[in-house]
C-alpha positions in Angstrom: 0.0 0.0 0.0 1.5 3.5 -0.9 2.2 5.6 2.3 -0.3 8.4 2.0 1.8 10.6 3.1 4.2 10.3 0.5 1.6 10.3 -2.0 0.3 13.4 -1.0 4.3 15.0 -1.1 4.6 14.0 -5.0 0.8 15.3 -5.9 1.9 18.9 -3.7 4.9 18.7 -5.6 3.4 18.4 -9.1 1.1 21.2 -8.1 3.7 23.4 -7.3 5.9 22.9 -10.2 3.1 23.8 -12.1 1.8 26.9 -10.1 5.8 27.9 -10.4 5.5 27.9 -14.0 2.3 30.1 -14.4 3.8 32.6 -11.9 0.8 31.6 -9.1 1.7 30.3 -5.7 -1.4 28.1 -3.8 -3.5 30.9 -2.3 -4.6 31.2 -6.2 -6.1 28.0 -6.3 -6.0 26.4 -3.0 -9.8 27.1 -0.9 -9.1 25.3 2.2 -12.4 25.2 2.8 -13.3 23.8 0.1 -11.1 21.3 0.4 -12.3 20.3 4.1 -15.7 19.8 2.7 -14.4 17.8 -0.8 -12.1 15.7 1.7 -14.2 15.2 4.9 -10.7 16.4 6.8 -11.2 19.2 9.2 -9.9 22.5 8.3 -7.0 22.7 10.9 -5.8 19.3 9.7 -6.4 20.4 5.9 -3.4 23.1 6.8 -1.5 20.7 8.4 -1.1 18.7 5.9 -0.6 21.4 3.6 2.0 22.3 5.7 3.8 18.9 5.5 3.0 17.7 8.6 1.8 14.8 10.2 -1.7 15.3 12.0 -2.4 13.8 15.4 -3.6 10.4 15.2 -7.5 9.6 15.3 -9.7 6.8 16.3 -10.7 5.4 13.4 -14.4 4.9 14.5 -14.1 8.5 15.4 -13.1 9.5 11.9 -15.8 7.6 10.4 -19.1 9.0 12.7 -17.1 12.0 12.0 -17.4 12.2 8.4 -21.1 10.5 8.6 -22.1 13.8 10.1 -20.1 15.8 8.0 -21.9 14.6 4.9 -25.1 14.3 6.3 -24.2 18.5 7.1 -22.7 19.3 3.5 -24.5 17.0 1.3 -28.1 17.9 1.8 -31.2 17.1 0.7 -32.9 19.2 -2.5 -35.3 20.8 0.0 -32.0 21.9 2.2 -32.9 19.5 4.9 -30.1 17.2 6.1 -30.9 13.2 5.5 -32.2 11.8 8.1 -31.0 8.3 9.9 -34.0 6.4 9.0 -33.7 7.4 5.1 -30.1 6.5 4.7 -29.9 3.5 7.4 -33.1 2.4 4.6 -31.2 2.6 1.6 -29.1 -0.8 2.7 -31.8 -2.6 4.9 -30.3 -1.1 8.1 -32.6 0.8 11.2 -32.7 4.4 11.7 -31.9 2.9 15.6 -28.6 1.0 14.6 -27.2 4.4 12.8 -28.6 6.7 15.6 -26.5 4.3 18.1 -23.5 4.3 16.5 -23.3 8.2 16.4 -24.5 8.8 19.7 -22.6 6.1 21.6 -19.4 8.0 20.7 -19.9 11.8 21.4 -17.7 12.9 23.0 -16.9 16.6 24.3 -13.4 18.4 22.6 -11.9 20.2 25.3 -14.2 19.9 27.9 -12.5 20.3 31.5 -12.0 16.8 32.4 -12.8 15.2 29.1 -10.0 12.7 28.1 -9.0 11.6 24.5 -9.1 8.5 23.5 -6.5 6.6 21.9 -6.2 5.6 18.3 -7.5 2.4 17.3 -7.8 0.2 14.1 -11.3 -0.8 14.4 -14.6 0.8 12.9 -18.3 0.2 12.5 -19.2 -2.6 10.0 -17.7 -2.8 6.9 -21.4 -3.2 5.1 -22.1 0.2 7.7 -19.6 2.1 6.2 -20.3 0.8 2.2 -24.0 1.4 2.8 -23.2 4.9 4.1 -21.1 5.6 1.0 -23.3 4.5 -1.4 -26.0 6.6 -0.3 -24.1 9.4 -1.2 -21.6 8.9 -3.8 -23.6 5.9 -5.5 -20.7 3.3 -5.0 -18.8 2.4 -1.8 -15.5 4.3 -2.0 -13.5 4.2 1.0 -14.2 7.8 1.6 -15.3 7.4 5.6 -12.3 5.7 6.2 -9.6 6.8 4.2 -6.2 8.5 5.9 -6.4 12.1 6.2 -3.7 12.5 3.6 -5.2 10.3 1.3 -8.5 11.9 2.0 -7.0 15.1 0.9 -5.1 13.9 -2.0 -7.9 12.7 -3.6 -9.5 16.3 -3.1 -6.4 18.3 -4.8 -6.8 15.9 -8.3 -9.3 17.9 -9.7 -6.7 21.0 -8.7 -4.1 19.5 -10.2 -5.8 18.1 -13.5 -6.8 21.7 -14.3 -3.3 23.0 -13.8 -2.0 20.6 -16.0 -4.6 20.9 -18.3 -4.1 25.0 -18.3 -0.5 24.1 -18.7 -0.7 21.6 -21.6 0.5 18.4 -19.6 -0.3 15.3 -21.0 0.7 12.6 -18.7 0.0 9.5 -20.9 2.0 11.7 -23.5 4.9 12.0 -21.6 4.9 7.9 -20.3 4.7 7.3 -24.1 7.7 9.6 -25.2 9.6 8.5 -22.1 9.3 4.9 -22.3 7.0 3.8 -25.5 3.8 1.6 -25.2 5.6 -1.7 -25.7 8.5 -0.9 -23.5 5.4 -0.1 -20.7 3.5 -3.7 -21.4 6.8 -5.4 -21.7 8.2 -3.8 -18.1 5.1 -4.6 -16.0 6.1 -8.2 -15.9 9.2 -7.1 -14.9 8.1 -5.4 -12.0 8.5 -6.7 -8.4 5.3 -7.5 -6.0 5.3 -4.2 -4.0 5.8 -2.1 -7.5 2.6 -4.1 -9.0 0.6 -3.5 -5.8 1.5 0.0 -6.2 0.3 0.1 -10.0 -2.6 -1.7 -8.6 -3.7 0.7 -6.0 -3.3 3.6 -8.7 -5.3 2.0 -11.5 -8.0 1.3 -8.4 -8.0 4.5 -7.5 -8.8 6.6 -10.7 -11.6 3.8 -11.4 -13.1 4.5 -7.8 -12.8 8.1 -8.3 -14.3 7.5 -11.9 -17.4 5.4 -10.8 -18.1 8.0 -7.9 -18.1 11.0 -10.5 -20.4 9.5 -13.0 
């Protein structure tokens, strides 16, 4: 799996190279805000990240009732009102209770005198909870409750960094065929070790995710 991370270094890299060479810097096309609502990441850790840092860790089921309530807030009904439990819980034969239960049993007050933070865990609400939940809103599970902060925020920036290389002429699939010619591509993937295909794997995964969930 690629280290998010990282993955998030090269795409800020790319999108600097190219905001270098049409003389803009990141406050031209970079609306943090809208990039906490596109990614599900809160604002502070949106500018973390940006930063290059590593945000604090987060419970994972945390994270997840997290972004539940952040779509349910951002991605509203046509009549402004926000889905309710019952109507999204119904949408994959779940209860209203069951959704209403998991979002309730872990409030928790930020700050509050006395209030102590849990630590990070690994574990999460169902994995049929979470691909329900997605597919209510997006139309296909997608990982998007889940996903790293950084990887959350990476996938936000693509459309950023598709129009900058769009405005800038950058054809990617060009380049890879100047570079190293469509034989020389077919004939190195076998050549490949495991971790390198896993890697191609998770890219070619990724952009038909994000594909599906745009259509």
């Amino acid at each position: 799996m690629r280290d998010p991370l990282r993955a998030l270094a090269e795409t800020l890299s790319h999108l600097d190279a190219l905001l270098a060479e049409a003389g803009q810097s990141r406050d031209d096309v970079l609306d943090v805000e809208r990039l906490s609502v596109d990614s599900g990441v809160p604002r502070d850790v949106v500018e973390t990240l940006l930063d290059g840092k590593e945000p604090p860790a987060e419970d994972i089921t945390d994270r997840i009732i997290r972004r539940f309530e952040h779509l349910r807030e951002t991605r509203r009904r046509d009549d402004g009102q926000r889905h309710s439990y019952g109507e999204i819980a119904a949408s994959f034969g779940a209860s209203r209770a069951s959704l209403s239960n998991l979002v309730n049993s872990r409030r928790k007050t930020h700050g509050g005198e006395g209030a102590e933070p849990r630590a990070a865990r690994s574990g999460g609400p169902l994995a049929a909870t979470q691909a329900g939940i997605e597919e209510f809103f997006f139309g296909a599970p997608n990982g998007w409750l889940s996903a790293e902060p950084a990887s959350a925020l990476d996938d936000a920036l693509q459309p950023v960094l598709a129009d900058l290389r769009a405005a800038a002429g950058e054809d990617p699939l060009a380049r890879l065929r100047q570079a190293h010619g469509l034989r020389r591509i077919a004939h190195r993937a076998a050549e490949l070790s495991d971790a390198e295909q896993e890697l191609v794997a998770d890219w070619i995964d990724t952009i038909l995710r994000r594909r599906e969930r745009d259509q």
